[in-house]
KOLLUMNU-769711 format. One record per atom (N, C-alpha, C, O): atom name; chain; y, x, z; residue in three letters. Coordinates in nm, 2 decimals, padded with zeros to 4 digits. Atoms other than C-alpha are relative to their C-alpha. Layout:
residues N
+----+----+--------+--------+--------+-----+
| at | ch |      v |      u |      w |  aa |
+----+----+--------+--------+--------+-----+
| CA |  A |      Y |      X |      Z | ALA |
...
+----+----+--------+--------+--------+-----+
This chain:
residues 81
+----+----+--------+--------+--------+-----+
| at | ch |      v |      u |      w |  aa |
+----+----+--------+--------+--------+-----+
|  N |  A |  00.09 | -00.11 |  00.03 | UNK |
| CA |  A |  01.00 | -01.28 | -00.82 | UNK |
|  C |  A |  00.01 |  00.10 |  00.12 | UNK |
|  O |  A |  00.11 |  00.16 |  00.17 | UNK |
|  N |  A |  00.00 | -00.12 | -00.11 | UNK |
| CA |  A |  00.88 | -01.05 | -00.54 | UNK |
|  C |  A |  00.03 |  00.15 | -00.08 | UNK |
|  O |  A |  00.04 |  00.18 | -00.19 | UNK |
|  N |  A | -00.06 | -00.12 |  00.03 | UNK |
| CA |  A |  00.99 | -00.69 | -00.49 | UNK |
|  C |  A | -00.11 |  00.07 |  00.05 | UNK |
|  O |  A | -00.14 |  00.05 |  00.17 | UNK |
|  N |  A |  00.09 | -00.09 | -00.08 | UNK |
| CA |  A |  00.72 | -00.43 | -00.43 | UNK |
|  C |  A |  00.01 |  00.09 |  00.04 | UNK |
|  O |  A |  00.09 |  00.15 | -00.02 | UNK |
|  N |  A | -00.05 | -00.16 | -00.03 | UNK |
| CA |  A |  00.73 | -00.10 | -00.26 | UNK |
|  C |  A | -00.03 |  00.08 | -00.10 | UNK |
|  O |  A |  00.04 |  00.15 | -00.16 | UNK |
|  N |  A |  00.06 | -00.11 |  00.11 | UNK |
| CA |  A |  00.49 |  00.06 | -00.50 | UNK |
|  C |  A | -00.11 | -00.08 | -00.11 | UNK |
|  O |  A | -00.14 | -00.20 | -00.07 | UNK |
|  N |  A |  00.16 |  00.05 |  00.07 | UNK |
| CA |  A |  00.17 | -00.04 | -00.76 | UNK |
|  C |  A | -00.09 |  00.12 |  00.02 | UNK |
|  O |  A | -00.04 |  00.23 | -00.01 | UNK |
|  N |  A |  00.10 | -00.01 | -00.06 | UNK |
| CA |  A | -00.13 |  00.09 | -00.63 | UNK |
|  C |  A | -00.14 | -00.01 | -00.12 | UNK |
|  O |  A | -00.18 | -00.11 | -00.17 | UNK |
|  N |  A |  00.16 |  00.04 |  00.06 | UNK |
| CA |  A | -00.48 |  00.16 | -00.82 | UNK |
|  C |  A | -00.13 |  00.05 |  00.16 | UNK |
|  O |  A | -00.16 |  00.13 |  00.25 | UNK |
|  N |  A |  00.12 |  00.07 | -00.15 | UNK |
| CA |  A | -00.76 | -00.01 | -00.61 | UNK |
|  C |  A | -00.10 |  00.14 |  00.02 | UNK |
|  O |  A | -00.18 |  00.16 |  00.10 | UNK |
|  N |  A |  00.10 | -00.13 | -00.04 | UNK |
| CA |  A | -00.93 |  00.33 | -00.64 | UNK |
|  C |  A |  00.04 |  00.13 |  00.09 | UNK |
|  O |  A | -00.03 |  00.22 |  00.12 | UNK |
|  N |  A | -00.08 | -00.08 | -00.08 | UNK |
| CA |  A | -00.69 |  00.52 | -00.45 | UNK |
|  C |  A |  00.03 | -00.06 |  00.16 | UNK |
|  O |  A |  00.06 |  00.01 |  00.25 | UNK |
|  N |  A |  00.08 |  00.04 | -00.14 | UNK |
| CA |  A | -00.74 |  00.27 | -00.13 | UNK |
|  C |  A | -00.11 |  00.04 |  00.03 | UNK |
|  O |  A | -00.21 |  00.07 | -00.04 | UNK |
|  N |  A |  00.15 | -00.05 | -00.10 | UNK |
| CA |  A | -00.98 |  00.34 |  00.14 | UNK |
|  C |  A | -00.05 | -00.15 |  00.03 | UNK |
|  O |  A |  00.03 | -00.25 |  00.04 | UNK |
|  N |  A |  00.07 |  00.12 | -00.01 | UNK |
| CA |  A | -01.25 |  00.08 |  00.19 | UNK |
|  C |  A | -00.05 | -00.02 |  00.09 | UNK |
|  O |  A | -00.14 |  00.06 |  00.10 | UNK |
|  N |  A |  00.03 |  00.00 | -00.09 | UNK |
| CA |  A | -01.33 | -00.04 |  00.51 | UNK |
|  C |  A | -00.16 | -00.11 |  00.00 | UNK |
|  O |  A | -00.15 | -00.23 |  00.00 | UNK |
|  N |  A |  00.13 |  00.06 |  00.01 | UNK |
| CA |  A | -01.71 | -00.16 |  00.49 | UNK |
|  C |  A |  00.01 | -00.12 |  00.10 | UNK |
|  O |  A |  00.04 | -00.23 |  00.07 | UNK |
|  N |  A | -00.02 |  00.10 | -00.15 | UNK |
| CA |  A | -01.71 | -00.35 |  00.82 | UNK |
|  C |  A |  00.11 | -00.08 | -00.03 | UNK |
|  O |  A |  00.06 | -00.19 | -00.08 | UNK |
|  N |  A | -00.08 |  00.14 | -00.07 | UNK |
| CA |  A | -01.42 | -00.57 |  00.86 | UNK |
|  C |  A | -00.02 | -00.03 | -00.16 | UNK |
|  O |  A | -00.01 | -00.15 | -00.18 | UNK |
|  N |  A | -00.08 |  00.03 |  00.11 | UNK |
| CA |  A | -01.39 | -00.55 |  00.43 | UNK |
|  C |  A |  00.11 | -00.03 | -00.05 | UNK |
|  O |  A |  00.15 | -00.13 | -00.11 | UNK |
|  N |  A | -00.14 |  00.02 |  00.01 | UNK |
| CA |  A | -01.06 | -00.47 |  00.39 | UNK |
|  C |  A | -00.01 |  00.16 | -00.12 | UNK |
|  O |  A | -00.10 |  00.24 | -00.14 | UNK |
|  N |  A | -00.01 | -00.12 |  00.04 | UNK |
| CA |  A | -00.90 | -00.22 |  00.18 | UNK |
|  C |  A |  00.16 |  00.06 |  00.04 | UNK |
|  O |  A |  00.24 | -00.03 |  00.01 | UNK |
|  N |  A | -00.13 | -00.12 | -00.08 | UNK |
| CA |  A | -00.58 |  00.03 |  00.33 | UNK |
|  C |  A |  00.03 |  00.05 | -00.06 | UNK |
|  O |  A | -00.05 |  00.10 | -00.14 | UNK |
|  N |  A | -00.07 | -00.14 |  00.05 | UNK |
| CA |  A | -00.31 |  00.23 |  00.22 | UNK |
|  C |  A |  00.09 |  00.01 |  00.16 | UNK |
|  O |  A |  00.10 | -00.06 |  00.25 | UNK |
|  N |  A | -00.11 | -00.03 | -00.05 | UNK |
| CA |  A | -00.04 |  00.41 |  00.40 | UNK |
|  C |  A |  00.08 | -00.09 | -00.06 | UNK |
|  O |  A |  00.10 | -00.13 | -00.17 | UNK |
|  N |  A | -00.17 |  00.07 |  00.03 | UNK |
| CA |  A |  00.28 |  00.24 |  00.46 | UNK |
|  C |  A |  00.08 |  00.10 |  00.07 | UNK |
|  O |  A |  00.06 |  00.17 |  00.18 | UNK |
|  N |  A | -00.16 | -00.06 | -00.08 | UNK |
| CA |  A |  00.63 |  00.41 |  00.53 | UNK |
|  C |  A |  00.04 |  00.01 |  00.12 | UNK |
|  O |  A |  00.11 |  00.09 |  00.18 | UNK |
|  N |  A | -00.07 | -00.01 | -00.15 | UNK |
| CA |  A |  00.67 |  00.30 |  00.84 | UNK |
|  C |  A | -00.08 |  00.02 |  00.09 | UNK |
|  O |  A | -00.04 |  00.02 |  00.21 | UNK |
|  N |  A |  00.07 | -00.08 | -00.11 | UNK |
| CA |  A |  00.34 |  00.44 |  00.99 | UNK |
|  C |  A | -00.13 | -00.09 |  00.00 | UNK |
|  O |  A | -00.23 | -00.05 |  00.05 | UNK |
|  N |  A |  00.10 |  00.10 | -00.05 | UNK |
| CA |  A |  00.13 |  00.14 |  01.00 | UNK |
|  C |  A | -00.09 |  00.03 | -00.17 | UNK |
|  O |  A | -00.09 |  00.14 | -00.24 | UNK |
|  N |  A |  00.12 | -00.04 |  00.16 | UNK |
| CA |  A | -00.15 |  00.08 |  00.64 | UNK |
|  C |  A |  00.04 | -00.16 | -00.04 | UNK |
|  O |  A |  00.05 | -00.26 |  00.03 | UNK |
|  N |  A |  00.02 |  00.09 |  00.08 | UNK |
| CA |  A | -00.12 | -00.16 |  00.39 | UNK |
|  C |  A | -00.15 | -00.02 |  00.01 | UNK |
|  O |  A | -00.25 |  00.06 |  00.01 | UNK |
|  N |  A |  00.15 |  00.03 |  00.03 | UNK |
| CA |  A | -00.41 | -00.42 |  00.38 | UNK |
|  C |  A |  00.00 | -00.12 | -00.09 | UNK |
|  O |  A |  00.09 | -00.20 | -00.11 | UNK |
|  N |  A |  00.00 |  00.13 |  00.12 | UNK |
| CA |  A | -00.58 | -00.67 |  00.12 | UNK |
|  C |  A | -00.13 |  00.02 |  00.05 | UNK |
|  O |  A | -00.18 |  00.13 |  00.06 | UNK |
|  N |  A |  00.11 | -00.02 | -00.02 | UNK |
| CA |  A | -00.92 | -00.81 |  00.23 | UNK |
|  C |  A | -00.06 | -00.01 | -00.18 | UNK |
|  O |  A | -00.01 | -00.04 | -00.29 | UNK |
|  N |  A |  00.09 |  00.06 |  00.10 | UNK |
| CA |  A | -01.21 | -00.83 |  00.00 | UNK |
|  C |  A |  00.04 | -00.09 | -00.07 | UNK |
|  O |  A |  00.08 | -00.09 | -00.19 | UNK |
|  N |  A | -00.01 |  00.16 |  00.11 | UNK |
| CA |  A | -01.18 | -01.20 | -00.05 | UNK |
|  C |  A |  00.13 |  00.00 | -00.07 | UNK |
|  O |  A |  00.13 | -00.03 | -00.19 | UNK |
|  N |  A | -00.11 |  00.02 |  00.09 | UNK |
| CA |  A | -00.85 | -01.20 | -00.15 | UNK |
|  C |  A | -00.02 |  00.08 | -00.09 | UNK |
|  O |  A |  00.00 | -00.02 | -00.16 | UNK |
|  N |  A | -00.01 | -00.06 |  00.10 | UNK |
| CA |  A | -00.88 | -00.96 | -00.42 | UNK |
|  C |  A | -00.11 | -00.10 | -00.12 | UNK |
|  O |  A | -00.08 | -00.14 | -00.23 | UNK |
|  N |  A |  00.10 |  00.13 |  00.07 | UNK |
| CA |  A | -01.19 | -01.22 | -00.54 | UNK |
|  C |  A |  00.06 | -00.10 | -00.04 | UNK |
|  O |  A |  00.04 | -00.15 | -00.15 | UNK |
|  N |  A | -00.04 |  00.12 |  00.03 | UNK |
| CA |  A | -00.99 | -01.50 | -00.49 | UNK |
|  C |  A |  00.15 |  00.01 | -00.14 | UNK |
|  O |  A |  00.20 | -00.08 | -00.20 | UNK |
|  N |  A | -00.10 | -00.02 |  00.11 | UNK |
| CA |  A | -00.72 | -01.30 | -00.74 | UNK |
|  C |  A |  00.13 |  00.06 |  00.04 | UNK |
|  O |  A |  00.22 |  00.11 | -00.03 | UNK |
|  N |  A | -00.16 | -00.10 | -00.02 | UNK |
| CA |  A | -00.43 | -01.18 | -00.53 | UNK |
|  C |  A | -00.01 |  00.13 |  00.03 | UNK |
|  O |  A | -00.11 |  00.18 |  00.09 | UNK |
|  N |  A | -00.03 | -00.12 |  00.02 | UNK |
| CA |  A | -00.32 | -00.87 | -00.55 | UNK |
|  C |  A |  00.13 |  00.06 |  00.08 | UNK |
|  O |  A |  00.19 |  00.16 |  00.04 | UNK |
|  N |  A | -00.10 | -00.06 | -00.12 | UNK |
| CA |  A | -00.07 | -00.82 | -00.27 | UNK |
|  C |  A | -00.02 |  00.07 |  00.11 | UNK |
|  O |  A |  00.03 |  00.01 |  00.21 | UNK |
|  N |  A |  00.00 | -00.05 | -00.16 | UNK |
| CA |  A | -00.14 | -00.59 |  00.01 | UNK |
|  C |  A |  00.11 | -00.01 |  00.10 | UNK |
|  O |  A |  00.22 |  00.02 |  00.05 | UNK |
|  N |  A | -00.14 |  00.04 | -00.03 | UNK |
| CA |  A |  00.12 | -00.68 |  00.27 | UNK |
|  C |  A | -00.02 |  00.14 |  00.17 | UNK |
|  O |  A | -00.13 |  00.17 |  00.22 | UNK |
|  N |  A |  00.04 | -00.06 | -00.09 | UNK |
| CA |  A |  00.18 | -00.43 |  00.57 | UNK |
|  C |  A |  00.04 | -00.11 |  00.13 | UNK |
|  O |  A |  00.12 | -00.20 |  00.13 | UNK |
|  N |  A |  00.01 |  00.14 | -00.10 | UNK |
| CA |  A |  00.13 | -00.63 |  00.90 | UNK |
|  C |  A |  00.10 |  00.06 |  00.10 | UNK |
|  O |  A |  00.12 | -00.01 |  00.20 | UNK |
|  N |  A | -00.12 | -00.03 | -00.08 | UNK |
| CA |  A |  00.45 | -00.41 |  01.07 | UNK |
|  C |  A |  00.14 | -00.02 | -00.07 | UNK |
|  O |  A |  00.26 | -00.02 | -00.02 | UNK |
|  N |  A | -00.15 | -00.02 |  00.07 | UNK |
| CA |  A |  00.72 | -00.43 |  00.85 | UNK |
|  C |  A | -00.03 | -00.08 | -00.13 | UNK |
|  O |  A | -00.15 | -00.11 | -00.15 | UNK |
|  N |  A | -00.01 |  00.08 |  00.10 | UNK |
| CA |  A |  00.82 | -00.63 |  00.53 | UNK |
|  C |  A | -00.06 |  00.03 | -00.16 | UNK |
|  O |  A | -00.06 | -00.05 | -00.25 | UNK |
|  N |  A |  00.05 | -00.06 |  00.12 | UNK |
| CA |  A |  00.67 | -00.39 |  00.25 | UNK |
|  C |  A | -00.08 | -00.10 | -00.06 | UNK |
|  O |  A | -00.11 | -00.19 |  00.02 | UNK |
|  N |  A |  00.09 |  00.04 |  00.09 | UNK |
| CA |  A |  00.45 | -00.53 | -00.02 | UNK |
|  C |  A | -00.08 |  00.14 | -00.13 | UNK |
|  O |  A | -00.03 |  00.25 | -00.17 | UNK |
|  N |  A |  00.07 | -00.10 |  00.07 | UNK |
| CA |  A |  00.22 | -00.33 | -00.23 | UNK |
|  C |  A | -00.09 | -00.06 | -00.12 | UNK |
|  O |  A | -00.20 | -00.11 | -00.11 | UNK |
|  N |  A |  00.09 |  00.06 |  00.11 | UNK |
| CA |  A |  00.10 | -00.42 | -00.57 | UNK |
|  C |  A | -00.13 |  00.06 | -00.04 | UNK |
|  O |  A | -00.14 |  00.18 | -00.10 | UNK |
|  N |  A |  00.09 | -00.03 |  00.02 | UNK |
| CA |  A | -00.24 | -00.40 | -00.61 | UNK |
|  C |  A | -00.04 |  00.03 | -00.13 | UNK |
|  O |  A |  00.01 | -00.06 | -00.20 | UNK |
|  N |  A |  00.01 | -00.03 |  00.15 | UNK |
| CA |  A | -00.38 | -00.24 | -00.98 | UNK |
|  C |  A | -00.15 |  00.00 |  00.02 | UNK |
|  O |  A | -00.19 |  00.11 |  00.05 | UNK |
|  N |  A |  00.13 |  00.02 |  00.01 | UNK |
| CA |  A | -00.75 | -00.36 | -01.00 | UNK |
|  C |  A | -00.04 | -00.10 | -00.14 | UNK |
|  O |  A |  00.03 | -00.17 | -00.21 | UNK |
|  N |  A |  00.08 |  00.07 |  00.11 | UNK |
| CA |  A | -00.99 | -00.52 | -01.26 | UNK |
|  C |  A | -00.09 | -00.14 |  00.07 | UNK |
|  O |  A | -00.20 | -00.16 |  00.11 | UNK |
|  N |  A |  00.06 |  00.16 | -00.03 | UNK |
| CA |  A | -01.02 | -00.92 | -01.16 | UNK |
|  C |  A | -00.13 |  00.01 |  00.01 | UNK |
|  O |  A | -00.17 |  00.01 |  00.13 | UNK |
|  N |  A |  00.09 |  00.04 |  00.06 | UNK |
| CA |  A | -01.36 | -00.93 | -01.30 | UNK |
|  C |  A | -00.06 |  00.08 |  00.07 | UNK |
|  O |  A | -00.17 |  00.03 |  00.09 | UNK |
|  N |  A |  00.08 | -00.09 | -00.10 | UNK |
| CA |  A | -01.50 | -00.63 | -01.06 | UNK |
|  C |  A | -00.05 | -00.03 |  00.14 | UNK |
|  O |  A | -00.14 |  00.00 |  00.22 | UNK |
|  N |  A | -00.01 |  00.07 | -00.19 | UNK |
| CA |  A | -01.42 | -00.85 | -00.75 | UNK |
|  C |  A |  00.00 | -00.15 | -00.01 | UNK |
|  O |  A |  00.05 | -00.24 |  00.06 | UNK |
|  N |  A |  00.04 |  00.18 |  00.02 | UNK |
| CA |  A | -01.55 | -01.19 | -00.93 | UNK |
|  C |  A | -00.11 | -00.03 |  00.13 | UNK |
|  O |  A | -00.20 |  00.04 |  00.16 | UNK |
|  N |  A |  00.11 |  00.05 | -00.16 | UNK |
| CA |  A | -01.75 | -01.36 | -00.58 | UNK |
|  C |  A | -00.10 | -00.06 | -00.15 | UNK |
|  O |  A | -00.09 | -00.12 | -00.26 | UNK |
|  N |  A |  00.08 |  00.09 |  00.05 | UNK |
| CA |  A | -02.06 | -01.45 | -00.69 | UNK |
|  C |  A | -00.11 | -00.11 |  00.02 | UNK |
|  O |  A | -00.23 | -00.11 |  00.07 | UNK |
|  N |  A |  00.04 |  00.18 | -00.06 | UNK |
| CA |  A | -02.13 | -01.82 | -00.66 | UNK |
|  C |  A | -00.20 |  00.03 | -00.04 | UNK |
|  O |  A | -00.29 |  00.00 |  00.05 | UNK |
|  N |  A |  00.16 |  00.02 |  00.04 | UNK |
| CA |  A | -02.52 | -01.76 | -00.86 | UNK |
|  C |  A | -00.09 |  00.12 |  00.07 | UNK |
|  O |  A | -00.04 |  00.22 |  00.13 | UNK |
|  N |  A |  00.12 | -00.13 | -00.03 | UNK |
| CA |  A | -02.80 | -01.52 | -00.77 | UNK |
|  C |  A | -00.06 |  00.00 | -00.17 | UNK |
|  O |  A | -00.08 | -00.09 | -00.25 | UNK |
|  N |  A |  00.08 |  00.01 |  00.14 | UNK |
| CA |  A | -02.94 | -01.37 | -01.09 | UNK |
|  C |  A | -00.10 |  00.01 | -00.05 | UNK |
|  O |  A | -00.18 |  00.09 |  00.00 | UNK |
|  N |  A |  00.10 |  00.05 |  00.04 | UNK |
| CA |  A | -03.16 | -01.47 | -01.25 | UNK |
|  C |  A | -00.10 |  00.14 | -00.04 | UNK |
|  O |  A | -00.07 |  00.24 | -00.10 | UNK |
|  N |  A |  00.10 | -00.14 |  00.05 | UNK |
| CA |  A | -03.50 | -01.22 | -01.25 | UNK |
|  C |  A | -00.09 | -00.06 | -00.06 | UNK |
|  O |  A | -00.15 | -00.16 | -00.04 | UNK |
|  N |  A |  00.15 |  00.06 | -00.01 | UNK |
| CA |  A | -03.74 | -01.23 | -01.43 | UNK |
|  C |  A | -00.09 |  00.08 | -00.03 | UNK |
|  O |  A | -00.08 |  00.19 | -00.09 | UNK |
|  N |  A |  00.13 | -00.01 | -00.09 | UNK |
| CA |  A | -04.06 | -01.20 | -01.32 | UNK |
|  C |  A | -00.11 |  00.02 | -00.13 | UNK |
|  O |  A | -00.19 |  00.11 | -00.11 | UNK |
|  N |  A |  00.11 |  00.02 |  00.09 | UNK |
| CA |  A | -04.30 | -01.25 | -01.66 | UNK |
|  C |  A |  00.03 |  00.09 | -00.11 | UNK |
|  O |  A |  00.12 |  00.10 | -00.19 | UNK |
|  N |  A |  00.00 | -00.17 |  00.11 | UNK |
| CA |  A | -04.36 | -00.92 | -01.87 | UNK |
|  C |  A | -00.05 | -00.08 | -00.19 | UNK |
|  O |  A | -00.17 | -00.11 | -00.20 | UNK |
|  N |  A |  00.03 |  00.04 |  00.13 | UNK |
| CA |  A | -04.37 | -01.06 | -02.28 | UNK |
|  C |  A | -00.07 |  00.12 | -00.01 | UNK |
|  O |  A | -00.04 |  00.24 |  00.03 | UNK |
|  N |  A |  00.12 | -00.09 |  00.07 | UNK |
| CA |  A | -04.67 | -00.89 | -02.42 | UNK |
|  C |  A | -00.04 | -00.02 | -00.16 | UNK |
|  O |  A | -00.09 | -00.13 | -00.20 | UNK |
|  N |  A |  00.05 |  00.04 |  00.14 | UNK |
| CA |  A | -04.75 | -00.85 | -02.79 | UNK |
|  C |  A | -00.14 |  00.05 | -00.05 | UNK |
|  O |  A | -00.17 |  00.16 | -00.08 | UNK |
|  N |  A |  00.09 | -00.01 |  00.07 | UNK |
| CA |  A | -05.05 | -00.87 | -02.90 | UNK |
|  C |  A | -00.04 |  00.08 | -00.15 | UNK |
|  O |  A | -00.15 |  00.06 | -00.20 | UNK |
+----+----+--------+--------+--------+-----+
């Protein structure tokens, strides 16, 4: 079982539009990151890329489901007579 520094709500990271990452501060100066996809693909570890911290991410799976379909529009107005 891993050890984490802290748990984390995904709403209290900063979101980097561009690269798609999301940041915290870390302790030792550098930022905890977790891209996008990984949060999609279901992990929840932000790791800092200077030092050995871990940071448990606290998000809703189902917010950051990828999605495989385009949805469905539709186009044809039902009219009642």
């Amino acid at each position: 079982m891993s050890s984490y520094y802290d748990e984390i709500e995904i709403e209290d990271m900063e979101f980097d539009e561009e690269n798609e990452i999301y940041t915290y501060p870390c302790p030792c100066g550098d930022r905890f990151v977790i891209s996008l996809e990984e949060l999609q693909n279901g992990d929840d570890i932000a790791k800092c890329p200077s030092c050995s911290l871990l940071l448990k991410v606290v998000y809703d799976a189902d917010d950051f489901a990828a999605e495989d379909d385009e949805p469905i529009e539709l186009s044809t107005a039902i009219t009642v007579a």
